[in-house]
TIKOL-117007 format. One record per residue: residue number from 1; residue in three letters; chain; x, y, z of N, C-alpha, C, O in turn. Coordinates in steps of 0.1 Angstrom, whole numbers, plus 5000, padded with zeros to 4 digits. Atoms other than C-alpha are relative to their C-alpha. Layout:
    i   aa  ch  n.east  n.north  n.up  ca.east  ca.north  ca.up  c.east  c.north  c.up  o.east  o.north  o.up
  NUM  ala   A       X        Y     Z        X         Y      Z       X        Y     Z       X        Y     Z
...
//
This chain:
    i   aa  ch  n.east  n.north  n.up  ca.east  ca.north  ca.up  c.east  c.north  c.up  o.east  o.north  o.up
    1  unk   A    5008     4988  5000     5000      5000   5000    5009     5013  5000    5006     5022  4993
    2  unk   A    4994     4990  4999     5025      5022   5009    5011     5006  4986    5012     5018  4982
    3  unk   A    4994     4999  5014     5049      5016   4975    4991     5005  4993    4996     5015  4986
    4  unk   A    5014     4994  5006     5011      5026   4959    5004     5014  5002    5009     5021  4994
    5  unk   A    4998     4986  4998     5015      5056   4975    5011     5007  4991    5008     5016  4983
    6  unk   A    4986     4993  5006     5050      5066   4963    4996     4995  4987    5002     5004  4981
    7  unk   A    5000     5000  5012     5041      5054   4929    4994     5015  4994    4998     5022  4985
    8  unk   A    5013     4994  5006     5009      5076   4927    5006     5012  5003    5003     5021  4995
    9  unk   A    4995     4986  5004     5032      5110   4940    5011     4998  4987    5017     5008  4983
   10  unk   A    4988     4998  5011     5058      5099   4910    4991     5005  4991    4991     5016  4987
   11  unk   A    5012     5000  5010     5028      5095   4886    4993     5015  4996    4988     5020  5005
   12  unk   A    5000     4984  5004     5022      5131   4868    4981     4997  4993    4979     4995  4982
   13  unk   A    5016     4994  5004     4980      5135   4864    4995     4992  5010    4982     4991  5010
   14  unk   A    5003     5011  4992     4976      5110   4889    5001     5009  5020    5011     5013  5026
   15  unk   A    4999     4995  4987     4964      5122   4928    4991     4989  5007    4982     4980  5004
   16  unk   A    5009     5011  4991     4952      5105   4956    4991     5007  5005    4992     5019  5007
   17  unk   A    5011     4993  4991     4920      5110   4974    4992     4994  5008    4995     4982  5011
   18  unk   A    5007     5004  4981     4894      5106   5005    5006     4982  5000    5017     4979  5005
   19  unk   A    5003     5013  5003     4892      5069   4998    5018     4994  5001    5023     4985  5008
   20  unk   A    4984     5003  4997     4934      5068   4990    5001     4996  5018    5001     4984  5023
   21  unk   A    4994     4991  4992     4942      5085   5022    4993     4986  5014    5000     4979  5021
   22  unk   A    5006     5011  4990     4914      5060   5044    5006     4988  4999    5010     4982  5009
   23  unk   A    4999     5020  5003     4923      5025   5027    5022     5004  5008    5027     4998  5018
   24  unk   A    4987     5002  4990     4963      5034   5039    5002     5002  5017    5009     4996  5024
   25  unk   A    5001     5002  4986     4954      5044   5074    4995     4988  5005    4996     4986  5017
   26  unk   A    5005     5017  4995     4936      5007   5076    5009     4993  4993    5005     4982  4993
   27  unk   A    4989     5006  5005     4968      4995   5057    5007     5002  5014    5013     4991  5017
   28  unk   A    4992     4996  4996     4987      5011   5087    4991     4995  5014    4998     4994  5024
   29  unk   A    5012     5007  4987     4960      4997   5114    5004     4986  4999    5011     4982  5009
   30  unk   A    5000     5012  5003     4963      4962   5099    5014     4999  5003    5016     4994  5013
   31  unk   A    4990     5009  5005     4998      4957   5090    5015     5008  5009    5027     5005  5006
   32  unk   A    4990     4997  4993     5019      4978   5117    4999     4999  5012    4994     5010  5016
   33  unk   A    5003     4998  4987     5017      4970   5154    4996     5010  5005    4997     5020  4999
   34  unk   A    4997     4986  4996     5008      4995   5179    5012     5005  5009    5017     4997  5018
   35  unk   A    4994     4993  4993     5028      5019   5193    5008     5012  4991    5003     5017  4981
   36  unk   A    4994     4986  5006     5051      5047   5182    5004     4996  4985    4997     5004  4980
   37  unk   A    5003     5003  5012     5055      5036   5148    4988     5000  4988    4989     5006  4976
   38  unk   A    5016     4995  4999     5019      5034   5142    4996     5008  4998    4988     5011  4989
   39  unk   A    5011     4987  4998     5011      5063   5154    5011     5013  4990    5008     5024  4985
   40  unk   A    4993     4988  5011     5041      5083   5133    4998     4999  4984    5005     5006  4976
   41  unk   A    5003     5006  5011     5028      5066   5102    4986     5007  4997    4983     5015  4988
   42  unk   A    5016     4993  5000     4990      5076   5110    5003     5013  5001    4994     5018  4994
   43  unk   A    4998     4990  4997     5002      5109   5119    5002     5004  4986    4992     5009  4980
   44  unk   A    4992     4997  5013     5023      5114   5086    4988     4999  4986    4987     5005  4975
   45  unk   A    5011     5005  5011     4994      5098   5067    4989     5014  5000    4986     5019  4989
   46  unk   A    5011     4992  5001     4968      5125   5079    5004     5014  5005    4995     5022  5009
   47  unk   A    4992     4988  5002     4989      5154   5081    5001     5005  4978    5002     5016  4972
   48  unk   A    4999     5002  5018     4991      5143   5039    4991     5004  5000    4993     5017  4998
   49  unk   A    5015     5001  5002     4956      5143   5038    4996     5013  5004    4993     5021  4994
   50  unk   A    5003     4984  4992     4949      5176   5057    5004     5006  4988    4995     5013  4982
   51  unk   A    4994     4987  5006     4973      5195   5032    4994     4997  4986    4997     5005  4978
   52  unk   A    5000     5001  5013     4958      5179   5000    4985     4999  5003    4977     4993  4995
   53  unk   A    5018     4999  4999     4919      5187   5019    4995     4991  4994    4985     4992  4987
   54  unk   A    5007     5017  5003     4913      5148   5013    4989     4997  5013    4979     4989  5011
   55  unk   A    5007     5004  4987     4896      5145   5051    4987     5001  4999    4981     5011  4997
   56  unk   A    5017     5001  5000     4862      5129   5052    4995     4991  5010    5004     4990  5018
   57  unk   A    5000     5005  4991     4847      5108   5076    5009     4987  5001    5015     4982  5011
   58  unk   A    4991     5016  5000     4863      5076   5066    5013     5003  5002    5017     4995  5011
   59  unk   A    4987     4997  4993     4898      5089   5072    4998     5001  5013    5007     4995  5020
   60  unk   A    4998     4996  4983     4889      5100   5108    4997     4992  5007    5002     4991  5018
   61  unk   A    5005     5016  4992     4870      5065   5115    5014     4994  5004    5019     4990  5014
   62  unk   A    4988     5013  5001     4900      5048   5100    5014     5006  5013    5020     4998  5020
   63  unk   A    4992     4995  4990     4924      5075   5122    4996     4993  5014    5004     4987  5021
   64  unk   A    5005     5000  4985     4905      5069   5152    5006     4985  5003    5012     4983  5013
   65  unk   A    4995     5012  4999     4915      5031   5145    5018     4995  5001    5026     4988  5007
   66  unk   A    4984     5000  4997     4947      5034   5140    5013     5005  5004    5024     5001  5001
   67  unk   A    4990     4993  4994     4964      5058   5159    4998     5000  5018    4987     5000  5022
   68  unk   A    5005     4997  4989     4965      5061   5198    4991     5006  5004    4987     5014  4995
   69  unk   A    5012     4994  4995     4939      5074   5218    5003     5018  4998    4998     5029  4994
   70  unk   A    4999     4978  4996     4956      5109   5228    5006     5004  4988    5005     5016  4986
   71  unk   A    4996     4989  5013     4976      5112   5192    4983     4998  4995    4982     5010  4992
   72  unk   A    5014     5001  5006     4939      5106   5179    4994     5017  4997    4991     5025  4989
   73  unk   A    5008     4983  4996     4925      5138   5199    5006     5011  4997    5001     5022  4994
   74  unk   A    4987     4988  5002     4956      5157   5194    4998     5005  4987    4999     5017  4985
   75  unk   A    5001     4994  5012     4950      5156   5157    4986     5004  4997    4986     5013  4989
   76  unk   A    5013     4997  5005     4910      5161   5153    4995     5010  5013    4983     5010  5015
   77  unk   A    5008     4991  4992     4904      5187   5181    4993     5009  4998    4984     5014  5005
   78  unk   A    5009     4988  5000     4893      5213   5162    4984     4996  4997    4975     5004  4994
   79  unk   A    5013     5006  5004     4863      5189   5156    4991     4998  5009    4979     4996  5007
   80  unk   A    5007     5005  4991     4855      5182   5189    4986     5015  5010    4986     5027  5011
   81  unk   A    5008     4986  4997     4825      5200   5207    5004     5003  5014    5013     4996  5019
   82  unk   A    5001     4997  4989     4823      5217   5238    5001     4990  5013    5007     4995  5023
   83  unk   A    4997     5011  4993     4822      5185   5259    5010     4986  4993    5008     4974  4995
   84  unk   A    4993     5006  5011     4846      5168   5237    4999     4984  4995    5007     4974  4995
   85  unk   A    5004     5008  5013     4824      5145   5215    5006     5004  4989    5012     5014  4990
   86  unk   A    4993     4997  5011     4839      5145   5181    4982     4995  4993    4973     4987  4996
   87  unk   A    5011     4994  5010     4813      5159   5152    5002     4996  4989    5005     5004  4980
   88  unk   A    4991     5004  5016     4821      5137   5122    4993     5015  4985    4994     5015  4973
   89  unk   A    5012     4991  5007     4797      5167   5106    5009     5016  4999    5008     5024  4990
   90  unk   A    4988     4986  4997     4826      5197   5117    5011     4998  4995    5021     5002  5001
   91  unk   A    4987     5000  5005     4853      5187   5096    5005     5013  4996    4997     5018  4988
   92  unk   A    5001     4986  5005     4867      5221   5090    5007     4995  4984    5015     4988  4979
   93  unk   A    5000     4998  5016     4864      5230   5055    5016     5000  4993    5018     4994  4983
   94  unk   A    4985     5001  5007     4903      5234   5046    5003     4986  5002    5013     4983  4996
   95  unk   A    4990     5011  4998     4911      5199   5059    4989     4993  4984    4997     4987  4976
   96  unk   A    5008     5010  5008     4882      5182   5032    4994     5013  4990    4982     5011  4986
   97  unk   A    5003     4992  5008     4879      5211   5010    4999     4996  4980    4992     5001  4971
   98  unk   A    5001     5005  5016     4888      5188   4975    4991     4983  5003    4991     4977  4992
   99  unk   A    5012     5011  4998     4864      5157   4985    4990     5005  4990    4986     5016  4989
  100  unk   A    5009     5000  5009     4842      5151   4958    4989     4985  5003    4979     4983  4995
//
């Protein structure tokens, strides 16, 4: 999955999206233990995703899966409400802004 990846930034008309960005964070759930590894993988993964406004709910499921609890929160707080439920409905617009 991850060679996928590095193919698809070589690949010139070719981008990844929501769907990319989800199926490698359940690549990275599945096929890397947890712990700090893991979680600098999911991190790296959805820091991608943020800057190329891919974030939709299936990324944040699949995040929530595969990253620890507190990097989880750390990355989706601006989502969270007042009592910190997370709003799969508040994705702020720049992270999921090219979702089609």
């Amino acid at each position: 999955a991850f060679a996928v990846n590095k193919a698809l930034e070589a690949a010139r008309g070719v981008e990844a999206n929501h769907i990319t960005y989800s199926i490698l964070m359940k690549c990275a759930h599945k096929l890397i233990p947890p712990g700090k590894e893991r979680n600098n993988v999911a991190v790296a993964v959805f820091e991608k995703c943020k800057k190329a406004g891919m974030v939709d709910g299936s990324v944040v499921r699949q995040l929530q899966m595969g990253a620890d609890r507190g990097v989880y929160y750390d990355l989706i707080k601006p989502m969270m409400d007042q009592r910190g439920r997370i709003d799969f409905e508040s994705i702020p617009h720049e992270w999921g802004k090219n979702v089609r």
